[in-house]
ROROSE-46723 format. One record per residue: x, y, z of N, C-alpha, C in turn. Coordinates in steps of 0.05 Angstrom, whole numbers, padded with zeros to 5 digits, always signed. Example, Ala and Ser with C-alpha at 12.3 -4.5 7.8 and 13.67 -1.06 7.14 Angstrom:
2
+00264-00114+00156+00246-00090+00156+00264-00066+00156;+00257-00045+00142+00273-00021+00143+00258+00001+00157;
This chain:
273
+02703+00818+01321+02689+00819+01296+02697+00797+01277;+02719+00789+01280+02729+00756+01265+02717+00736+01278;+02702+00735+01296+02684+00710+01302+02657+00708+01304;+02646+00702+01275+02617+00706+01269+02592+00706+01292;+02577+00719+01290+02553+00723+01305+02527+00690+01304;+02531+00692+01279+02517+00669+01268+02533+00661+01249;+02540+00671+01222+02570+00657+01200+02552+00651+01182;+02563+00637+01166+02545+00618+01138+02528+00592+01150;+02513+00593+01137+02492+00572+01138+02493+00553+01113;+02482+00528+01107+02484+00509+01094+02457+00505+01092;+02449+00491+01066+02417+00486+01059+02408+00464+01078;+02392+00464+01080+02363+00494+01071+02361+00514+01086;+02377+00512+01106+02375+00543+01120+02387+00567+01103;+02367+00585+01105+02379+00615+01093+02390+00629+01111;+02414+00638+01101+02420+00673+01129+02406+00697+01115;+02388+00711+01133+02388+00745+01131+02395+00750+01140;+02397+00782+01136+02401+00801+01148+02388+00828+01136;+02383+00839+01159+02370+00873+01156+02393+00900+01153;+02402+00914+01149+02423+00925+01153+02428+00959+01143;+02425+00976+01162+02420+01011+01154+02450+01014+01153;+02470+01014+01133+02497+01016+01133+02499+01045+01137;+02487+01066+01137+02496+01092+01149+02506+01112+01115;+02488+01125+01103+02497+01137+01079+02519+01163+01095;+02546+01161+01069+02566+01168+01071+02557+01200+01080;+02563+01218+01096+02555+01243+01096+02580+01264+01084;+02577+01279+01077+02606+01301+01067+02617+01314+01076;+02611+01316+01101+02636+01331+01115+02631+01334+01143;+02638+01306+01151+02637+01303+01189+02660+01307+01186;+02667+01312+01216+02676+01324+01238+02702+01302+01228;+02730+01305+01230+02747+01292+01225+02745+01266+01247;+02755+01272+01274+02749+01256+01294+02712+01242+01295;+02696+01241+01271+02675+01230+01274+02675+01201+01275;+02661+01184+01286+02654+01150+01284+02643+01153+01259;+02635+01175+01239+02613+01164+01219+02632+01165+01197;+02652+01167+01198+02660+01174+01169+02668+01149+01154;+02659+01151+01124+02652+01124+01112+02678+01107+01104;+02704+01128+01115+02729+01115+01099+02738+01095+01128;+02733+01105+01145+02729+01086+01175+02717+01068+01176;+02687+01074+01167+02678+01042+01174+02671+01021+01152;+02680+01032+01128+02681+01012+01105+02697+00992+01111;+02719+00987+01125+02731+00965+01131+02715+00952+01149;+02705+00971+01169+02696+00947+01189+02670+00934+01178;+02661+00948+01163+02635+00935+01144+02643+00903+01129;+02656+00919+01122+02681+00893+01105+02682+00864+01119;+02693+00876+01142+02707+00854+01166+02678+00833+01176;+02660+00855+01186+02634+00840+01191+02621+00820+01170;+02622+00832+01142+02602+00817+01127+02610+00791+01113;+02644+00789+01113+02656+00775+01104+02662+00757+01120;+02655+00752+01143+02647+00735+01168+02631+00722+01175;+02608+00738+01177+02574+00737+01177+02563+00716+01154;+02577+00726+01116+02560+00714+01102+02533+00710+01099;+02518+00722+01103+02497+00725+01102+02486+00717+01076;+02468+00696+01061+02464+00694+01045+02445+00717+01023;+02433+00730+01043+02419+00745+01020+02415+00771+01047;+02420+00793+01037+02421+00819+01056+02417+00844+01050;+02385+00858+01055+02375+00876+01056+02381+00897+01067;+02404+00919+01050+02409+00944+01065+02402+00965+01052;+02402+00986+01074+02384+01021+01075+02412+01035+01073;+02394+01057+01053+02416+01089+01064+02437+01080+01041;+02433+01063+01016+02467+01058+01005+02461+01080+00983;+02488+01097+00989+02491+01105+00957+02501+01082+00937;+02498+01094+00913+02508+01077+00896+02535+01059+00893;+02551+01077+00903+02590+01077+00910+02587+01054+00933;+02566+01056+00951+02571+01047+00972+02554+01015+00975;+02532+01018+00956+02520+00989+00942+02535+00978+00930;+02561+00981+00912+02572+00967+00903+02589+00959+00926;+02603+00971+00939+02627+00964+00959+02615+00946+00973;+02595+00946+00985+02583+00922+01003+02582+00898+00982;+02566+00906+00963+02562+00877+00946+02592+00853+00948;+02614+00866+00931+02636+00864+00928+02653+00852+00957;+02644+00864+00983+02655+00857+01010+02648+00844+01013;+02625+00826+01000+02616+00793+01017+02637+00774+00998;+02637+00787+00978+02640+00767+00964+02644+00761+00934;+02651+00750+00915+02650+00760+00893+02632+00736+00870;+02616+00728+00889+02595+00710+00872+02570+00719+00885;+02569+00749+00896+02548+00764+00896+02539+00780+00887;+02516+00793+00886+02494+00811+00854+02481+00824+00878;+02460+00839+00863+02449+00860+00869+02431+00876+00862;+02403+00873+00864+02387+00895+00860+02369+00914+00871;+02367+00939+00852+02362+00962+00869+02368+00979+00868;+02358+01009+00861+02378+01033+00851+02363+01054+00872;+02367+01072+00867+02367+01104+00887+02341+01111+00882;+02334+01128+00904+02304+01125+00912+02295+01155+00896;+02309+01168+00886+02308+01190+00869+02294+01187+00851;+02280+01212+00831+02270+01205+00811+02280+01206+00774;+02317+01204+00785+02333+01199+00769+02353+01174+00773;+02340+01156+00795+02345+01131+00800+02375+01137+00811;+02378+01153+00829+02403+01150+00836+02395+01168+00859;+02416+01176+00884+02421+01177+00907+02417+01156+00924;+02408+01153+00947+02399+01128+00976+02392+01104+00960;+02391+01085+00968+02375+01056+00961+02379+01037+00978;+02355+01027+00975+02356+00998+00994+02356+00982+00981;+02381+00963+00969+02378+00944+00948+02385+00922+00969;+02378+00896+00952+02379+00869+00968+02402+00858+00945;+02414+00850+00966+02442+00837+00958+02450+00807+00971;+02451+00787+00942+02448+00755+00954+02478+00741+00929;+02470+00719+00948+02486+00700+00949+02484+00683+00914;+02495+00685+00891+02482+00681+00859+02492+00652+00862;+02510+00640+00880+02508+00616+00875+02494+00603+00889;+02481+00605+00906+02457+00598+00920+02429+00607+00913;+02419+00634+00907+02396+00638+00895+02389+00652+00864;+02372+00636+00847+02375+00644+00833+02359+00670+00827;+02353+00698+00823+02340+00721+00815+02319+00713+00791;+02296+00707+00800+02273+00702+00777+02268+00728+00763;+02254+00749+00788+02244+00779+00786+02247+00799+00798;+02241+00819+00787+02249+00832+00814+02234+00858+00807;+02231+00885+00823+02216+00911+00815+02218+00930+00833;+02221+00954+00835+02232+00980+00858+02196+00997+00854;+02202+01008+00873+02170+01014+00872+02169+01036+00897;+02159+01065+00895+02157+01086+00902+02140+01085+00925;+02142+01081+00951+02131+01093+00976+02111+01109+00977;+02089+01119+00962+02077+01131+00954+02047+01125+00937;+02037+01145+00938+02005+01138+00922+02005+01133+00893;+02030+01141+00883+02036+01137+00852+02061+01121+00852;+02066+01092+00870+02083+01078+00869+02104+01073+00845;+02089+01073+00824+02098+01066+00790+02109+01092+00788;+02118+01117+00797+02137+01139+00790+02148+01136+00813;+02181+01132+00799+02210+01140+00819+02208+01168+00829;+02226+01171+00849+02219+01193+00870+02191+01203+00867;+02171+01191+00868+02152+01207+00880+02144+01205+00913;+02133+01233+00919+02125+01227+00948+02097+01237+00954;+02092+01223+00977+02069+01228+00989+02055+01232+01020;+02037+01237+01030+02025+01226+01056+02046+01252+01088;+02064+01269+01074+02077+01279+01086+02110+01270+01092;+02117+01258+01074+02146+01256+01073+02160+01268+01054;+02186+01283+01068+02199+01301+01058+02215+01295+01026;+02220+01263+01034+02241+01253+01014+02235+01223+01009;+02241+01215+00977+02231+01196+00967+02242+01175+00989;+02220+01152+00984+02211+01131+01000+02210+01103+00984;+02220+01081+00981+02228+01059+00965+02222+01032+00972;+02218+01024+00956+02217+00988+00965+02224+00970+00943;+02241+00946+00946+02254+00931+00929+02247+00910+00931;+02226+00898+00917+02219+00871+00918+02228+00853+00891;+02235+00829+00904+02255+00810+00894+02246+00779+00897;+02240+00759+00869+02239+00736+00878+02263+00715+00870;+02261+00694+00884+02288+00687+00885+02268+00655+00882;+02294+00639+00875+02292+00615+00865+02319+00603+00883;+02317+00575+00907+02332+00559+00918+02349+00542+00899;+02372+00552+00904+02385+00534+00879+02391+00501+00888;+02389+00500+00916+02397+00470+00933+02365+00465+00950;+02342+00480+00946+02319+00465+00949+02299+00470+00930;+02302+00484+00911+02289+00492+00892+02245+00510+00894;+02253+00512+00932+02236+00538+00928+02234+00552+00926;+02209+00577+00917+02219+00605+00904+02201+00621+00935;+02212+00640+00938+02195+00660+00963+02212+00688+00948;+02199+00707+00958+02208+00736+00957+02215+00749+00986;+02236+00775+00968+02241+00791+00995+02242+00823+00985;+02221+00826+01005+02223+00856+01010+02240+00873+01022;+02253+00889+01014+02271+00914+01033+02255+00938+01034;+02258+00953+01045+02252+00987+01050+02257+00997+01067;+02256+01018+01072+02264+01044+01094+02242+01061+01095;+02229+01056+01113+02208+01083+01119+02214+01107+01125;+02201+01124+01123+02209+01151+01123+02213+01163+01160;+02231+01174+01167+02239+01185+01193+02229+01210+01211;+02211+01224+01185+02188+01251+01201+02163+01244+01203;+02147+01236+01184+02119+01232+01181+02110+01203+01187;+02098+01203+01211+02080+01178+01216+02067+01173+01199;+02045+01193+01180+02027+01180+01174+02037+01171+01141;+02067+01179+01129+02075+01162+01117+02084+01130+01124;+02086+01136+01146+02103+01095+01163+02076+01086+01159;+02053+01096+01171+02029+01092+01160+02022+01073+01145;+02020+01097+01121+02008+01085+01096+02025+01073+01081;+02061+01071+01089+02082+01045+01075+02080+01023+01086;+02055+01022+01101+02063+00989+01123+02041+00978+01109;+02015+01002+01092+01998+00985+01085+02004+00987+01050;+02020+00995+01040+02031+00991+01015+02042+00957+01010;+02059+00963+01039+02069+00931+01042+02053+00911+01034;+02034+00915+01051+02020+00895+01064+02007+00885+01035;+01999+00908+01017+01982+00907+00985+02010+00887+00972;+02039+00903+00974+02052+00887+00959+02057+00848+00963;+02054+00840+00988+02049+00816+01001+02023+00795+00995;+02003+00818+00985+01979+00802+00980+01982+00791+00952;+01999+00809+00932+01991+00800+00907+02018+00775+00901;+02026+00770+00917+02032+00735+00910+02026+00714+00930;+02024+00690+00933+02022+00664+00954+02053+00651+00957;+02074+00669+00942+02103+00658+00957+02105+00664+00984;+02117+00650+00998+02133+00660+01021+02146+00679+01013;+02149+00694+01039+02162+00729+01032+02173+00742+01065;+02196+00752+01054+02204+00752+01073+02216+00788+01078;+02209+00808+01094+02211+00831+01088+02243+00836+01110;+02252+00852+01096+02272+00866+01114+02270+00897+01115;+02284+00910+01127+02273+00942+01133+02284+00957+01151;+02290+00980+01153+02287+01000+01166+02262+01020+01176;+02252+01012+01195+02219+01025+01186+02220+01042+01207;+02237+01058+01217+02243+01082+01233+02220+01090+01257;+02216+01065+01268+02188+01067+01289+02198+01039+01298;+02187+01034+01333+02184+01020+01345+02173+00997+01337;+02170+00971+01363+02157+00950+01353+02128+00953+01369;+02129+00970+01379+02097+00976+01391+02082+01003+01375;+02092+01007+01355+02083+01029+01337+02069+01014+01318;+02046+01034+01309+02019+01031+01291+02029+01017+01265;+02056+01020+01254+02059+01001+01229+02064+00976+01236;+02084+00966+01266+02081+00937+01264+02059+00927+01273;+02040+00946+01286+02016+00929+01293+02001+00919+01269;+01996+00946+01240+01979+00934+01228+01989+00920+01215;+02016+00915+01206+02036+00875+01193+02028+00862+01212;+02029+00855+01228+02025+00836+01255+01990+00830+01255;+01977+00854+01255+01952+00851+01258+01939+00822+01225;+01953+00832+01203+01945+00823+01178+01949+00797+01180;+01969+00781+01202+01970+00759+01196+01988+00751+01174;+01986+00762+01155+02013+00765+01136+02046+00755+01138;+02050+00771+01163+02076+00763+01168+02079+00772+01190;+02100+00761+01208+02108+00747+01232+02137+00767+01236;+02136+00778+01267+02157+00792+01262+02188+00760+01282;+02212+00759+01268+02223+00736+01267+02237+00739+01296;+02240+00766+01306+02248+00756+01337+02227+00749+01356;+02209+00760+01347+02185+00736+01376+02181+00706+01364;+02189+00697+01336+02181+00663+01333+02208+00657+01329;+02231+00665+01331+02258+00648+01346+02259+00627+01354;+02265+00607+01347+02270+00585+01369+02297+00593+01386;+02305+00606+01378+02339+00612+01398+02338+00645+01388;+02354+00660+01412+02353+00682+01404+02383+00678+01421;+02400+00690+01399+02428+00692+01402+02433+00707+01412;+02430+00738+01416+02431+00759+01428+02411+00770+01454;+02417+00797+01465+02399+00804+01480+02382+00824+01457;+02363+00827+01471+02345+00854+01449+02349+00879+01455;+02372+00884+01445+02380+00905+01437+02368+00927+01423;+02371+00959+01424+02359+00974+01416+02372+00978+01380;+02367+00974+01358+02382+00970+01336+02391+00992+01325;+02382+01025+01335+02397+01041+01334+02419+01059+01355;+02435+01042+01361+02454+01057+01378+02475+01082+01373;+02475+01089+01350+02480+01110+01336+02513+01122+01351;+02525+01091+01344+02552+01094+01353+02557+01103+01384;+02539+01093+01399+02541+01089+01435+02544+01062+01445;+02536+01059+01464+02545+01038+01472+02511+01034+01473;+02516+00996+01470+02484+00979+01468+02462+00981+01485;+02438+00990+01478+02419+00987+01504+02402+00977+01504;+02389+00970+01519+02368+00960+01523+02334+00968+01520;+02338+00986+01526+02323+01010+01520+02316+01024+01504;+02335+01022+01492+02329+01038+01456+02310+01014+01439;+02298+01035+01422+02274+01021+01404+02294+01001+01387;+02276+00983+01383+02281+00962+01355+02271+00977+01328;+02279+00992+01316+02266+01000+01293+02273+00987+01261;+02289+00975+01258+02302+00953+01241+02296+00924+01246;+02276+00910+01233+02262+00885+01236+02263+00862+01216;+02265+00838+01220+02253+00817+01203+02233+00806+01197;+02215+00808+01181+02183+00802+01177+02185+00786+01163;+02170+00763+01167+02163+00738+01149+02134+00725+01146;+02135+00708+01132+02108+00690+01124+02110+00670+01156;+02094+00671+01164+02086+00651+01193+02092+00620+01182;+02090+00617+01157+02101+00593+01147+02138+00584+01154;+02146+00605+01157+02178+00606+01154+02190+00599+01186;+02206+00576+01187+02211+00571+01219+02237+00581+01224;+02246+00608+01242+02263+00621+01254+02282+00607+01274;+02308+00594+01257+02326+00575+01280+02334+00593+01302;+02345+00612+01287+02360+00634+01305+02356+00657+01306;+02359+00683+01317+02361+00710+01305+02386+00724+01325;+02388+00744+01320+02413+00757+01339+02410+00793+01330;+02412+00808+01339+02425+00832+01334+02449+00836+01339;+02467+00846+01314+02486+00853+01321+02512+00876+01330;+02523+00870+01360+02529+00895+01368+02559+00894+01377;+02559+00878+01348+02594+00874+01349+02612+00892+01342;+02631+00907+01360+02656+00925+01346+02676+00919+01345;+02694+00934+01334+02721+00919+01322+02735+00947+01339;+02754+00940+01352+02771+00961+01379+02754+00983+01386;+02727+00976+01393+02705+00992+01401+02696+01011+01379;+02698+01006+01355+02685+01028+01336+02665+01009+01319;+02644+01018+01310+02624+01013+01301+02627+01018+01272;+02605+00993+01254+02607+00988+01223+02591+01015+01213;+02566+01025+01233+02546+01025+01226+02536+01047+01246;+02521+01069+01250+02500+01077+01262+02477+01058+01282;+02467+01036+01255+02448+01014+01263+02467+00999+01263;+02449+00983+01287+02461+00953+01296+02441+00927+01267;+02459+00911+01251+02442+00897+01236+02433+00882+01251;+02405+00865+01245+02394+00849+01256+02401+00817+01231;+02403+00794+01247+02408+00777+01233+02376+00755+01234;+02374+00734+01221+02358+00705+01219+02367+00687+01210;+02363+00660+01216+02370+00640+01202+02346+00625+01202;+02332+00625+01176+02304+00614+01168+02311+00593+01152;+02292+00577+01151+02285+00548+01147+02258+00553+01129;+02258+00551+01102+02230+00552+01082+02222+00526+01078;+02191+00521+01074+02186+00493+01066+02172+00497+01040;+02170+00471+01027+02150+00473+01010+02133+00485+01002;
């Protein structure tokens, strides 16, 4: 886990990453892989390695958004609050690099038919549904693109549904490059990445790879060992404009114990003009 997957990047390449850090639960099993005082180090160990310049993660409590922020680094920020309708519990906040990008805008926005109210839900999902869109400004090439995070919901299809075409509305209303990260709790042959894929919009970043560092791995191994077999449900989506040096999933452990539930997925993109 001390010898990066991919590491820091240098301009103009950006690092992502996608990343379901696993919300803390209250009372596993002592001998559990999930317990958060276990793998907060190895979270630690990974990200402080990796460097990732700008990194989209699911499932954070608040306690646990800060600790990541703080583990890359301490010229890193953060926005994004809890998908609640008291702005607190889960969140998928995007967390970057402040001496590298600058934060123009940014806005959290409800999974739902009444997007503009926190925790609201809709379409058949049990529990509020989120998305954190964020534009950013190149401080060493001085282009601006956006990035989306979210977590789709894990019971109701026809919520993955109708959040793939929420997306897709939030993508239209600017001409930046945009670059989504996510948990979208469905396959890559399931009806939400078809209809991103179908829109032309955006490009999912492990089929336009020029190098793929890893094997394709299933990204929820849920603390087993890696397969092959298991779905990709954690993805990188981009503008078809954006050229993909590398990508990798990562299914690195530290004395065989795992950061994470999910395996993060990484990129190293290249933006133009």
């Amino acid at each position: 886990m001390d010898t990066p997957l991919i590491g820091p990047v240098a301009a103009p390449d950006l690092h992502v990453m996608s990343f379901n850090i696993r919300r803390r639960m209250t009372r596993p099993l002592q001998r559990s892989p999930d317990r958060w005082e276990r793998r907060s180090p190895l979270i630690q160990r990974m990200l402080r390695v990796e460097r990732p310049t700008v990194v989209g993660i699911q499932e954070a409590l608040p306690d646990q958004a800060g600790f990541v922020r703080h583990a890359i680094g301490e010229n890193y920020r953060s926005v994004g609050f809890g998908r609640n309708a008291n702005r607190r519990g889960e969140g998928c906040p995007i967390i970057f690099d402040a001496d590298r990008l600058q934060l123009l805008d940014w806005a959290q926005t409800a999974l739902s038919s009444t997007p503009s109210i926190p925790g609201s839900i809709s379409w058949g999902n049990r529990t509020p549904r989120a998305v954190v869109d964020a534009t950013f400004r190149d401080c060493e090439t001085g282009i601006e693109f956006r990035v989306l995070n979210t977590h789709f919901d894990h019971f109701s299809r026809k919520s993955r549904s109708s959040s793939a075409d929420q997306i897709l509305l939030l993508i239209a209303s600017s001409s930046l490059p945009i670059i989504v990260t996510g948990d979208f709790n469905t396959d890559v042959d399931s009806l939400p990445h078809a209809k991103l894929m179908a829109s032309g919009a955006v490009v999912n970043s492990w089929d336009t790879a020029k190098h793929r560092v890893t094997k394709s791995w299933g990204t929820f191994p849920n603390y087993h060992e890696p397969r092959l077999d298991r779905k990709r449900i954690d993805w990188i989506l981009l503008s078809p404009t954006i050229t993909v040096r590398r990508t990798a999933i990562n299914v690195t452990r530290c004395d065989g114990k795992w950061p994470s539930d999910h395996a993060p997925v990484q990129a190293v993109l290249t933006l133009s003009e």
